[in-house]
Biopython code that builds the backbone (N, CA, C, O; Angstrom):
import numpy as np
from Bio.PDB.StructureBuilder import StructureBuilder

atoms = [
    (1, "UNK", "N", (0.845, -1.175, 0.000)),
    (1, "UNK", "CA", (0.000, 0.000, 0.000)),
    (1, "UNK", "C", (0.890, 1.236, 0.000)),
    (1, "UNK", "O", (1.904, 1.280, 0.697)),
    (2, "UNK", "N", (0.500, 2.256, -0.797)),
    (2, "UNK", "CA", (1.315, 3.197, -0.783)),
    (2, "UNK", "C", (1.069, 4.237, -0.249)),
    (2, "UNK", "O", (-0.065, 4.272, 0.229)),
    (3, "UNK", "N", (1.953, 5.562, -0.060)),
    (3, "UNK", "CA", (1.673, 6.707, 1.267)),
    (3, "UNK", "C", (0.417, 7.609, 0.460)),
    (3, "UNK", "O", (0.272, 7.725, -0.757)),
    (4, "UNK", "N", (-0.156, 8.008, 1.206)),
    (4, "UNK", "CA", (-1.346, 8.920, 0.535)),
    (4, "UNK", "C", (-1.144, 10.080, -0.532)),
    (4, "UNK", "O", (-2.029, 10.807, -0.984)),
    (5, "UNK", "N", (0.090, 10.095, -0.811)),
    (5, "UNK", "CA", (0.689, 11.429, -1.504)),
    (5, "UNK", "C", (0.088, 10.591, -2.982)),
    (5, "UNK", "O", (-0.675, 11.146, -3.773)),
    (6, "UNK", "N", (0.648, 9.039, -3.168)),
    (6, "UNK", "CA", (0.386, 8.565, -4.040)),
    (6, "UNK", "C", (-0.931, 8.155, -4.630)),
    (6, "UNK", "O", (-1.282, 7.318, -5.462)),
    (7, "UNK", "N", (-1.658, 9.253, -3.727)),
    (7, "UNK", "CA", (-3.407, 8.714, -3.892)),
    (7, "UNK", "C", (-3.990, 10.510, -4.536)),
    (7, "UNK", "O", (-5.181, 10.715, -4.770)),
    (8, "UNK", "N", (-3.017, 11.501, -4.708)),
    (8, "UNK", "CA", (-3.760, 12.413, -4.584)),
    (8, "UNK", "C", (-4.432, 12.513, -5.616)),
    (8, "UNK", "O", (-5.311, 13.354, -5.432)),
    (9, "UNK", "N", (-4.487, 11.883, -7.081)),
    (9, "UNK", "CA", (-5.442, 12.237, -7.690)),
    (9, "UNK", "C", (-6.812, 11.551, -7.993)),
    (9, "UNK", "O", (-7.738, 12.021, -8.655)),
    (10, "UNK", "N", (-6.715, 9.770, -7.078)),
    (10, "UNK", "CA", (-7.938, 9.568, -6.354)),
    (10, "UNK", "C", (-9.075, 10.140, -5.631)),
    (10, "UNK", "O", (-10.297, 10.069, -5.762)),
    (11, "UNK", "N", (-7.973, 10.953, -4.523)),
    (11, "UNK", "CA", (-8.695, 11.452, -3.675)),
    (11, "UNK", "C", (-9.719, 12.505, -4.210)),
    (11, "UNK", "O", (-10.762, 12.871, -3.668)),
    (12, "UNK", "N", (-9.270, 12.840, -5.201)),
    (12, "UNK", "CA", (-10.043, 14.441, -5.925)),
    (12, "UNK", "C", (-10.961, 13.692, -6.486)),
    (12, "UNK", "O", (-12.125, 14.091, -6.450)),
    (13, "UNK", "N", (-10.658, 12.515, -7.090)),
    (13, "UNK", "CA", (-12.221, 12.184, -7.768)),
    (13, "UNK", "C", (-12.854, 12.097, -7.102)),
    (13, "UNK", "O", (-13.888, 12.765, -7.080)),
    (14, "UNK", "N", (-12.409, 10.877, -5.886)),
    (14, "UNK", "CA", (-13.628, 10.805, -5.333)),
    (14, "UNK", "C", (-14.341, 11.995, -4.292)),
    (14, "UNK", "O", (-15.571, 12.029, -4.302)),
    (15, "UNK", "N", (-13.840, 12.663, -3.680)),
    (15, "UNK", "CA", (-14.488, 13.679, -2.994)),
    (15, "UNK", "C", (-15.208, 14.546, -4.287)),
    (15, "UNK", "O", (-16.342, 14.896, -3.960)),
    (16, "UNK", "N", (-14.982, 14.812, -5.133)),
    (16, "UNK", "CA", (-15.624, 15.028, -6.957)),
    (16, "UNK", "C", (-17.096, 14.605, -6.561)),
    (16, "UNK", "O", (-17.977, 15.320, -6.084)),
    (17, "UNK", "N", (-17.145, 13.011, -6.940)),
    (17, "UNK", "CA", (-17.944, 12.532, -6.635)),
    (17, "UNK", "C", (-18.960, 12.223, -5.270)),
    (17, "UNK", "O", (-20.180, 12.088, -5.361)),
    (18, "UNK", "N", (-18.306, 12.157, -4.208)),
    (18, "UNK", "CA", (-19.397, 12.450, -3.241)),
    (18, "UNK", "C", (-20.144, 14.102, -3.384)),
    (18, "UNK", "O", (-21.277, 14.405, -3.009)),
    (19, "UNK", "N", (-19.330, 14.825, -3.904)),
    (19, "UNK", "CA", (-20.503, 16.511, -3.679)),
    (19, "UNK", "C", (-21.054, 16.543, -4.686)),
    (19, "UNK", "O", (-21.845, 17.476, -4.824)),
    (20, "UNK", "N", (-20.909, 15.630, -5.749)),
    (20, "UNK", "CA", (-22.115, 15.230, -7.068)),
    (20, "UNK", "C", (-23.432, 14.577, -6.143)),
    (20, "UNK", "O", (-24.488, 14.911, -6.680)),
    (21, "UNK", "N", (-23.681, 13.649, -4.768)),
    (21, "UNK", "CA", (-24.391, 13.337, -4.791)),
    (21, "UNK", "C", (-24.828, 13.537, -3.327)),
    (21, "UNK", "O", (-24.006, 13.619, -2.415)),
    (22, "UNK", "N", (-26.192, 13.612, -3.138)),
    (22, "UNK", "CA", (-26.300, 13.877, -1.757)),
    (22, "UNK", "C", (-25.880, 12.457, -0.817)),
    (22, "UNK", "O", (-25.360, 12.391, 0.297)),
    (23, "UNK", "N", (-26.371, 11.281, -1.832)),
    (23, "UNK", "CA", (-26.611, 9.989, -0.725)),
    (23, "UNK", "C", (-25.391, 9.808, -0.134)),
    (23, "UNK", "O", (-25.467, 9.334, 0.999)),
    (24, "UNK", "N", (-23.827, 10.131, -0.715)),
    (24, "UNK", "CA", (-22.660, 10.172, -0.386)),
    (24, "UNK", "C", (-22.138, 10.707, 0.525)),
    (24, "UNK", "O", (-21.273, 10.236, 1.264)),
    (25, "UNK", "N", (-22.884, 12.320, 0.572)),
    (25, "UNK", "CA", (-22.501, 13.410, 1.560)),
    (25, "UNK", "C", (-23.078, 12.147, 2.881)),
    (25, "UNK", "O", (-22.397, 11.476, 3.657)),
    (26, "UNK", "N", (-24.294, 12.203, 2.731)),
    (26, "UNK", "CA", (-25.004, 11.475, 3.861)),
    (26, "UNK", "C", (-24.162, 10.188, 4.777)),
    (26, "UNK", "O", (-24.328, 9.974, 5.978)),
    (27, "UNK", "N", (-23.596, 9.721, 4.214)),
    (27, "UNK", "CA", (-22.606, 8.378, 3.876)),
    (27, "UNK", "C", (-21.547, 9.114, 4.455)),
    (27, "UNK", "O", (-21.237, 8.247, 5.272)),
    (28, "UNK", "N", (-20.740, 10.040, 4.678)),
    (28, "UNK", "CA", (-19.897, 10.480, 4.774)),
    (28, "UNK", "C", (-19.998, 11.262, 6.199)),
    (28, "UNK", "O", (-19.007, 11.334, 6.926)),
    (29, "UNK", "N", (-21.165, 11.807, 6.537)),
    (29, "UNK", "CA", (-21.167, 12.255, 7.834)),
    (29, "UNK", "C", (-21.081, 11.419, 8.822)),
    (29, "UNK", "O", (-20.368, 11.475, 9.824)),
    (30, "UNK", "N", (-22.188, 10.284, 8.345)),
    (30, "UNK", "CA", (-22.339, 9.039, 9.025)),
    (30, "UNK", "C", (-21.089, 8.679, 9.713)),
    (30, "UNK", "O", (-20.895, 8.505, 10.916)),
    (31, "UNK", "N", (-20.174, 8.591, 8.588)),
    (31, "UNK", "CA", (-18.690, 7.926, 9.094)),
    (31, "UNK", "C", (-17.643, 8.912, 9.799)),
    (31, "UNK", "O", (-16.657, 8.695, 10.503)),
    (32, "UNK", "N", (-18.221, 10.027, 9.350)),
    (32, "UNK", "CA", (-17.721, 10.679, 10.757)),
    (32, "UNK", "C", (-17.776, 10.763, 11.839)),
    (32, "UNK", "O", (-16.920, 10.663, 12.718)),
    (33, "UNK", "N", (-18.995, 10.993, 11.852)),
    (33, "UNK", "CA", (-19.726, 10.728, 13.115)),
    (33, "UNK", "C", (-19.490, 9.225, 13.966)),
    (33, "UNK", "O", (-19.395, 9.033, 15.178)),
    (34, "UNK", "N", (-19.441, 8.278, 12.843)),
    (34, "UNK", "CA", (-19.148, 7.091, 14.192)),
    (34, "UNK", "C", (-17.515, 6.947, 14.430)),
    (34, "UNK", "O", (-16.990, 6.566, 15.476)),
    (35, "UNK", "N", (-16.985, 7.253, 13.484)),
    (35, "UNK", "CA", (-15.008, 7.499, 13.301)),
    (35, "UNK", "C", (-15.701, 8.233, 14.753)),
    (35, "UNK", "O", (-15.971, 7.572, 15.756)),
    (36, "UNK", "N", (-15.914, 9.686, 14.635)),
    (36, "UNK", "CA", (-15.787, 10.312, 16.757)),
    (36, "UNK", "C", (-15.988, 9.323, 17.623)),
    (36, "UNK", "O", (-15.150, 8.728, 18.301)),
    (37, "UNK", "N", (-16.993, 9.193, 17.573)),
    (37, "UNK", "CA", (-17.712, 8.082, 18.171)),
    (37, "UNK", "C", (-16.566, 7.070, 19.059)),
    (37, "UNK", "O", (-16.383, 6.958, 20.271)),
    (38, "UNK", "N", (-15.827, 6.331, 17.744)),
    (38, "UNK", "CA", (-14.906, 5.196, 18.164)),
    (38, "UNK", "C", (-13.349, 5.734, 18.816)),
    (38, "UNK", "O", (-12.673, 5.043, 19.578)),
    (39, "UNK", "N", (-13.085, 6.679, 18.484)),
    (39, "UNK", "CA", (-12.061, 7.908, 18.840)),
    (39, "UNK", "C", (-12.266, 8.167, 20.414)),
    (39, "UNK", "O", (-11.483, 7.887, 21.321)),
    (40, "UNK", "N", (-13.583, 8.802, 20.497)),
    (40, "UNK", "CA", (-14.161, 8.824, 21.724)),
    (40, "UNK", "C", (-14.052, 7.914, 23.027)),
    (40, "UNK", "O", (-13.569, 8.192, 24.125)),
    (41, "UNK", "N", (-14.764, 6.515, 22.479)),
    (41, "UNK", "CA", (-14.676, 5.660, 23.201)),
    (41, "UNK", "C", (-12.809, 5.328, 23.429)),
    (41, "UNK", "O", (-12.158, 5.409, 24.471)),
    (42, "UNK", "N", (-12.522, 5.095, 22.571)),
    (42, "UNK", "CA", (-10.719, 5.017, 22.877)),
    (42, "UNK", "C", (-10.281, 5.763, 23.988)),
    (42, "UNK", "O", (-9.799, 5.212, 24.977)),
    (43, "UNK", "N", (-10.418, 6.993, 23.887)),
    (43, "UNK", "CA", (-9.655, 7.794, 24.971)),
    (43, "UNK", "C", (-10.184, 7.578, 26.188)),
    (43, "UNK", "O", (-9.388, 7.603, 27.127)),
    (44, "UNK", "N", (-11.457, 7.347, 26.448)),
    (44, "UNK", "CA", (-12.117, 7.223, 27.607)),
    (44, "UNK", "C", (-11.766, 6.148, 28.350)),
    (44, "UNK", "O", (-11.741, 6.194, 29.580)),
    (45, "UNK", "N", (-11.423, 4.939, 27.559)),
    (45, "UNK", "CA", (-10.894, 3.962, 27.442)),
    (45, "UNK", "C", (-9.743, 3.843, 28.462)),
    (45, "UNK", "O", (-9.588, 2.934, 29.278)),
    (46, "UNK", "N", (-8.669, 5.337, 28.195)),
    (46, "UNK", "CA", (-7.080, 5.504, 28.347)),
    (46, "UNK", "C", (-7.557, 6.041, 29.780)),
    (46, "UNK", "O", (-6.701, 5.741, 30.611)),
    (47, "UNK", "N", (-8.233, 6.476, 30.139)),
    (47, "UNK", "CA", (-8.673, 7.288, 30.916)),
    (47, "UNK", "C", (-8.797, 8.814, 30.962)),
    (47, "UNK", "O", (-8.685, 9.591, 31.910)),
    (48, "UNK", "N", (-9.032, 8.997, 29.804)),
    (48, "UNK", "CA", (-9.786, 10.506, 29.574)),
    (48, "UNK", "C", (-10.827, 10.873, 30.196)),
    (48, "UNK", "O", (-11.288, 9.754, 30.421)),
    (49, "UNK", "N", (-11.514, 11.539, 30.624)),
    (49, "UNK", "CA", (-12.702, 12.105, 31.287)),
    (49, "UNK", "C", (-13.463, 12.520, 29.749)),
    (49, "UNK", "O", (-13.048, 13.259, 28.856)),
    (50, "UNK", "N", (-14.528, 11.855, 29.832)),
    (50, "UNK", "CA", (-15.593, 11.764, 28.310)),
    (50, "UNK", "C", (-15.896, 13.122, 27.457)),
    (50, "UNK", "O", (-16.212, 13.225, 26.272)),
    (51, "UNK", "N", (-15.702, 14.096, 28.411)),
    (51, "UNK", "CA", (-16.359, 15.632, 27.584)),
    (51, "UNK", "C", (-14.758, 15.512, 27.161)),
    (51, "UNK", "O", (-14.829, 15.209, 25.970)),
    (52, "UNK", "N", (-13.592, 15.576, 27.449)),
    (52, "UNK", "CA", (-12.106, 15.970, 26.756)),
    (52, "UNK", "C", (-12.299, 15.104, 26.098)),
    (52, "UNK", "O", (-12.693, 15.627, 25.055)),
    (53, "UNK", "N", (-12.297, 13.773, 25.926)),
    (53, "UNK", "CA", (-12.466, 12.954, 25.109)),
    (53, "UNK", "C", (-13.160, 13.222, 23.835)),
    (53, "UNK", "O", (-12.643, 12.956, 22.750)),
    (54, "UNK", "N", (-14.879, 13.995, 24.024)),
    (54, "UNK", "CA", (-15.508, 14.099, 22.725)),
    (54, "UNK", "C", (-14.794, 15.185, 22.268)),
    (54, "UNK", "O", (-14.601, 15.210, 21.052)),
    (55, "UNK", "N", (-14.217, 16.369, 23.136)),
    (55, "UNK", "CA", (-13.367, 17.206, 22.735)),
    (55, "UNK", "C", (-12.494, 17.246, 21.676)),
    (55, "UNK", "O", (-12.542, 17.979, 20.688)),
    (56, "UNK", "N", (-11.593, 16.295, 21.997)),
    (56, "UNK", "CA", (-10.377, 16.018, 21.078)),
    (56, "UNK", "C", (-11.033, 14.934, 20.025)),
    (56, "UNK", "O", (-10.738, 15.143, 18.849)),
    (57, "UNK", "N", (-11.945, 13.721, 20.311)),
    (57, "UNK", "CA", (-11.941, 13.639, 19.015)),
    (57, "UNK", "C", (-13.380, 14.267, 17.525)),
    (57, "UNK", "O", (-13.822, 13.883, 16.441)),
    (58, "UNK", "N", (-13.516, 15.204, 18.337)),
    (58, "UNK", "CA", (-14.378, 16.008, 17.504)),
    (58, "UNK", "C", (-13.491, 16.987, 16.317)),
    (58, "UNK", "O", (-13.763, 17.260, 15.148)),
    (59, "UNK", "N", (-12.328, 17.361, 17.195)),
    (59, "UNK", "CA", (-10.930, 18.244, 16.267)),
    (59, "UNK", "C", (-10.428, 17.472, 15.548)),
    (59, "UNK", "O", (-10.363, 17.602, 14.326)),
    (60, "UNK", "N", (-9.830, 16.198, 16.440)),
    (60, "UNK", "CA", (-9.372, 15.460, 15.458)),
    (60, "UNK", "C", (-10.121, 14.935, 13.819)),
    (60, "UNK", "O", (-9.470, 14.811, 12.782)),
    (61, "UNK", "N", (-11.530, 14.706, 13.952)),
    (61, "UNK", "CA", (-12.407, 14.537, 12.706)),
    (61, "UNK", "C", (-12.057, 15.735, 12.113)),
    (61, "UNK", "O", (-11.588, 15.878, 10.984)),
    (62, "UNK", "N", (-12.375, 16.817, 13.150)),
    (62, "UNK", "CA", (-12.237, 18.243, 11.955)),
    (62, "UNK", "C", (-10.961, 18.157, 11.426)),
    (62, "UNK", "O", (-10.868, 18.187, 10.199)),
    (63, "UNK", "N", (-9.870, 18.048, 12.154)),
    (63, "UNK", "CA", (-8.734, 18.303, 11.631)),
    (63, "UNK", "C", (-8.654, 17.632, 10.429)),
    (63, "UNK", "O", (-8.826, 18.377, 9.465)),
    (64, "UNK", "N", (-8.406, 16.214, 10.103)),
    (64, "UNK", "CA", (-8.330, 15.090, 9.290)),
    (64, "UNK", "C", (-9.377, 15.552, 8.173)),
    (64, "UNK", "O", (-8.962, 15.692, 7.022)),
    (65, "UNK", "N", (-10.605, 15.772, 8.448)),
    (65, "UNK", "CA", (-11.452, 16.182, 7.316)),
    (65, "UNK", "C", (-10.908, 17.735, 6.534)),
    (65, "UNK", "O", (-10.709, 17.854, 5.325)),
    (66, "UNK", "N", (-10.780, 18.576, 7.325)),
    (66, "UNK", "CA", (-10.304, 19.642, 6.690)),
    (66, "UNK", "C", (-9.041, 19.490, 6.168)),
    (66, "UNK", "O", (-8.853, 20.218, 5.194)),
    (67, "UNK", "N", (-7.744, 18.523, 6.602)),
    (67, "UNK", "CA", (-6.587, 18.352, 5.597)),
    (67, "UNK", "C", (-6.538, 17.808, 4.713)),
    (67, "UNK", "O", (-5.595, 17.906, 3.927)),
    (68, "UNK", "N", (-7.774, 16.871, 4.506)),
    (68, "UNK", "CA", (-7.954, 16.175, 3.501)),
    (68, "UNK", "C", (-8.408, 17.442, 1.797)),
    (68, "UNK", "O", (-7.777, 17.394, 0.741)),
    (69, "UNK", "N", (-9.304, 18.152, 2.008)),
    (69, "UNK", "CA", (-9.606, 18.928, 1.737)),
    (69, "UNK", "C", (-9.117, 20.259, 0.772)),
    (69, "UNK", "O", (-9.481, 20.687, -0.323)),
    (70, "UNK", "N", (-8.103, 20.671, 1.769)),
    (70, "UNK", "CA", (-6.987, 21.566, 1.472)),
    (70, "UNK", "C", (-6.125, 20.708, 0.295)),
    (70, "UNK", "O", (-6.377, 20.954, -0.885)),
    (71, "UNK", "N", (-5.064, 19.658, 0.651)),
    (71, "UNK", "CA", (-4.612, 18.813, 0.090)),
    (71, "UNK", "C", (-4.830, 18.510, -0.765)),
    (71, "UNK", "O", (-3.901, 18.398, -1.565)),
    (72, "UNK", "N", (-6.578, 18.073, -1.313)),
    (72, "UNK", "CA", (-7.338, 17.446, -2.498)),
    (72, "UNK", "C", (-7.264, 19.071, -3.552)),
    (72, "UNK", "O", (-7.383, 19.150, -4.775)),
    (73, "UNK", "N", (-7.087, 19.934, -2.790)),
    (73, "UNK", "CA", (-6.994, 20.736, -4.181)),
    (73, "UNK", "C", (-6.179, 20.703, -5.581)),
    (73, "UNK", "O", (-5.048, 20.234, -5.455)),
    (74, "UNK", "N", (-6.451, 21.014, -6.587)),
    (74, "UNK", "CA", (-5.539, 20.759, -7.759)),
    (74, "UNK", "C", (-4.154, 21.327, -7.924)),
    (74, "UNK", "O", (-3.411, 21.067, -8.870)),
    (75, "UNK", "N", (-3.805, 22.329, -6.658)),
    (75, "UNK", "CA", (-2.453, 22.720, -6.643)),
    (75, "UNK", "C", (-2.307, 22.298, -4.854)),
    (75, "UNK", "O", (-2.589, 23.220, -4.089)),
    (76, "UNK", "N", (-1.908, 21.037, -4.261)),
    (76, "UNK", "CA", (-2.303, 21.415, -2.985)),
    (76, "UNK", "C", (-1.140, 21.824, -2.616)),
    (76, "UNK", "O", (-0.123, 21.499, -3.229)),
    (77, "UNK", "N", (-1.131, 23.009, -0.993)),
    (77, "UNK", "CA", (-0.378, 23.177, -0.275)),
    (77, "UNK", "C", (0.679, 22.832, -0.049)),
    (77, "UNK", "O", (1.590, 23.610, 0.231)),
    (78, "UNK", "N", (0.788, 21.638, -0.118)),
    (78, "UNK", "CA", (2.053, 21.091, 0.770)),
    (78, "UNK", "C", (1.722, 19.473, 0.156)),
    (78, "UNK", "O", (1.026, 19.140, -0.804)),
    (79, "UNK", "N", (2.784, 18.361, 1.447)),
    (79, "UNK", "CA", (2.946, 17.539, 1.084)),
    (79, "UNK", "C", (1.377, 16.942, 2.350)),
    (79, "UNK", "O", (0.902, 17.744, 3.153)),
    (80, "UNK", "N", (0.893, 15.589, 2.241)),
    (80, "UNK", "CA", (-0.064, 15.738, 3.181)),
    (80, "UNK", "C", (-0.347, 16.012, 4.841)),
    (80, "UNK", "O", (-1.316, 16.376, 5.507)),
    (81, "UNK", "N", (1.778, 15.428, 5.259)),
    (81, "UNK", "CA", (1.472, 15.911, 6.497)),
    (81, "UNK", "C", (2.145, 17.393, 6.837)),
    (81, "UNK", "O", (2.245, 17.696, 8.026)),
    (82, "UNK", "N", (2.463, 18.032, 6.139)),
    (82, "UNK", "CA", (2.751, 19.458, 5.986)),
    (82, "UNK", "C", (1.154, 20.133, 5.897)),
    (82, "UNK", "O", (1.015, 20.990, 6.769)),
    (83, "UNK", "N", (0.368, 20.010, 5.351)),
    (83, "UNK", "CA", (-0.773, 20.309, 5.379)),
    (83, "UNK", "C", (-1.801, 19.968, 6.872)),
    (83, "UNK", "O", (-2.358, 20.784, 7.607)),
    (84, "UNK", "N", (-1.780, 18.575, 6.946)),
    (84, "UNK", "CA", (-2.159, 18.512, 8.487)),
    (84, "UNK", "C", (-1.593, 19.255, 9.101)),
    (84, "UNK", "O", (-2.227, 20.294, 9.286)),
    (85, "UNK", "N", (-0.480, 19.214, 9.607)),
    (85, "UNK", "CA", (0.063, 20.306, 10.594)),
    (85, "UNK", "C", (-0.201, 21.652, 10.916)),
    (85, "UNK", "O", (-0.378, 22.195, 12.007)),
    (86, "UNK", "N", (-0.193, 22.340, 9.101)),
    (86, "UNK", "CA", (-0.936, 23.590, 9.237)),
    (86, "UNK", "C", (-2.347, 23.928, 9.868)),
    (86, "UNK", "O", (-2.614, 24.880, 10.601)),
    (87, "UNK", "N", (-3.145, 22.983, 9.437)),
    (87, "UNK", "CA", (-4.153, 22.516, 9.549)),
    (87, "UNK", "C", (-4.701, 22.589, 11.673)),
    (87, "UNK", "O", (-5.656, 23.004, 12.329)),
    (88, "UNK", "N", (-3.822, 22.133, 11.850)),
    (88, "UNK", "CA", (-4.149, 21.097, 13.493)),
    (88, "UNK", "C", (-3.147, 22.691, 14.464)),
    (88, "UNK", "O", (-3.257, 22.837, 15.682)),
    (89, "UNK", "N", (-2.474, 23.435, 13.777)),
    (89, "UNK", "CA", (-2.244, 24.450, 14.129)),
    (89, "UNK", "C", (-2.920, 25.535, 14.159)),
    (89, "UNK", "O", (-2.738, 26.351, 15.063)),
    (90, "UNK", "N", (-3.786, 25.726, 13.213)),
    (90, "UNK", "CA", (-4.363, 26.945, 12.848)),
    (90, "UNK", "C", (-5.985, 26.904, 13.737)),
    (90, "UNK", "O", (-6.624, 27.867, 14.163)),
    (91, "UNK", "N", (-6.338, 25.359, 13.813)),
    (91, "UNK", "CA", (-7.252, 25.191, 14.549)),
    (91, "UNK", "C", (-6.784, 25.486, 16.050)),
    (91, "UNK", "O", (-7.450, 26.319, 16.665)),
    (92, "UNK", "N", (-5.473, 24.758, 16.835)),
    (92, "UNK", "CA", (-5.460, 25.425, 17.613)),
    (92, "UNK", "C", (-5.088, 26.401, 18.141)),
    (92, "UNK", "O", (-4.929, 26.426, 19.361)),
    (93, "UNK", "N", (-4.778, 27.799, 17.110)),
    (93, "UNK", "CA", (-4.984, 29.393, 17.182)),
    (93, "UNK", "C", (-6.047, 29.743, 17.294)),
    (93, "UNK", "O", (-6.216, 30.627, 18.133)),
    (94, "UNK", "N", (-7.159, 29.288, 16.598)),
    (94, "UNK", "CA", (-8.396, 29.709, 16.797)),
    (94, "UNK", "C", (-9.069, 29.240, 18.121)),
    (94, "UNK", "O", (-9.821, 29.938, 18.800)),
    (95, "UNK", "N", (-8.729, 28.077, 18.367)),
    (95, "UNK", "CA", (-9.608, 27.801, 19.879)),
    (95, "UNK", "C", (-9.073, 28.719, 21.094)),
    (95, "UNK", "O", (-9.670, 29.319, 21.988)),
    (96, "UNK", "N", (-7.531, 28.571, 20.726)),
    (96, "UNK", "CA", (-6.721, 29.791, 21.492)),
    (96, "UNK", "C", (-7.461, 31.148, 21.580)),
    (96, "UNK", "O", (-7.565, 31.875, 22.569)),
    (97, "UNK", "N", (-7.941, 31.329, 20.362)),
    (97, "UNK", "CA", (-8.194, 32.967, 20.147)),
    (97, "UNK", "C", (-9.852, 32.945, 20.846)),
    (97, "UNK", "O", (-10.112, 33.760, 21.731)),
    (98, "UNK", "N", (-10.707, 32.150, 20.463)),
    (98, "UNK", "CA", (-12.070, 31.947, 20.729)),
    (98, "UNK", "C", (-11.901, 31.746, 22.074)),
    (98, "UNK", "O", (-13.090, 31.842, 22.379)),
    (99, "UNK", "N", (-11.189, 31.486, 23.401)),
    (99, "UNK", "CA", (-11.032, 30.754, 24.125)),
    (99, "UNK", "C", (-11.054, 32.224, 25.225)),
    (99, "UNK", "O", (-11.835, 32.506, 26.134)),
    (100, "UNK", "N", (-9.647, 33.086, 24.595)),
    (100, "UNK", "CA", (-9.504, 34.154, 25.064)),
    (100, "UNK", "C", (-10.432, 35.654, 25.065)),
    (100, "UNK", "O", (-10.437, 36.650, 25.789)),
    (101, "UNK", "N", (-11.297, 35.162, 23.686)),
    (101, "UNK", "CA", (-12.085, 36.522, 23.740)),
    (101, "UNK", "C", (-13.481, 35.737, 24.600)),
    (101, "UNK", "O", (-13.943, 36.472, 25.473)),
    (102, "UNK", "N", (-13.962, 34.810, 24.505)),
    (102, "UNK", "CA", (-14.973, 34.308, 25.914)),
    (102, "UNK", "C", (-14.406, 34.934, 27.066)),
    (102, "UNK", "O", (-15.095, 35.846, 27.522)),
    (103, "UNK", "N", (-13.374, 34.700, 27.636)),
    (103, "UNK", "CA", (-12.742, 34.852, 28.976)),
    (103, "UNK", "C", (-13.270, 36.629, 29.113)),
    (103, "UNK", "O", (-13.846, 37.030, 30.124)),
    (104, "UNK", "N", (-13.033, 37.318, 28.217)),
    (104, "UNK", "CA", (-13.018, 38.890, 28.209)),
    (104, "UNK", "C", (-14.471, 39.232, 28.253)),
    (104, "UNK", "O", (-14.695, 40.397, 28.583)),
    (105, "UNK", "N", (-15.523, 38.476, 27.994)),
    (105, "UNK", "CA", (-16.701, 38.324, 27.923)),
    (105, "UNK", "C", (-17.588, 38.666, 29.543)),
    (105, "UNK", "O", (-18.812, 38.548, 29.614)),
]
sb = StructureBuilder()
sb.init_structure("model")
sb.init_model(0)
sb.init_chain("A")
sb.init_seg("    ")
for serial, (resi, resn, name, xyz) in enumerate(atoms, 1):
    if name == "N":
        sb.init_residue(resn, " ", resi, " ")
    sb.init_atom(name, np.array(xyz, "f"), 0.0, 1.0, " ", f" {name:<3s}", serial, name[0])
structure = sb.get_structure()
């Protein structure tokens, strides 16, 4: 099996094709949603306390879904985990930033 770099012009079709169709999108949340789900249960597992748990793996879906994303573009960014990174950074600037203007609230 080869590294995902070697998939990138798979990946464009098929994400192509799931926003051609709704039943796909549908199909696709689904598996997000239980991907958290099983993420979830893992950490809780480790001994996470369940709200940090849905916490992190709610980012983590976002993260992974949104690098996928970026990446699938026809010129992407970077290489794929150069892109995650940006990605899993920029999200946590923003929780940083969202985090701090609540507090001022």
């Amino acid at each position: 099996m080869g590294d995902i770099a070697d998939r990138h012009d798979l990946v464009v079709q098929r994400l192509a094709i799931v926003a051609a169709h709704s039943e796909l999108q549908e199909r696709g949340l689904l598996k997000r949603a239980e991907f958290g789900s099983v993420v979830t249960d893992a950490l809780v597992a480790s001994g996470i306390e369940e709200t940090a748990a849905r916490l992190a793996a709610e980012i983590g879906v976002l993260a992974f879904v949104t690098t996928v994303a970026q990446w699938a573009e026809p010129a992407p960014p970077g290489l794929f985990v150069e892109v995650a990174r940006t990605v899993v950074n920029d999200l946590m600037a923003r929780a940083t930033t969202f985090c701090a203007e609540a507090d001022r609230t």
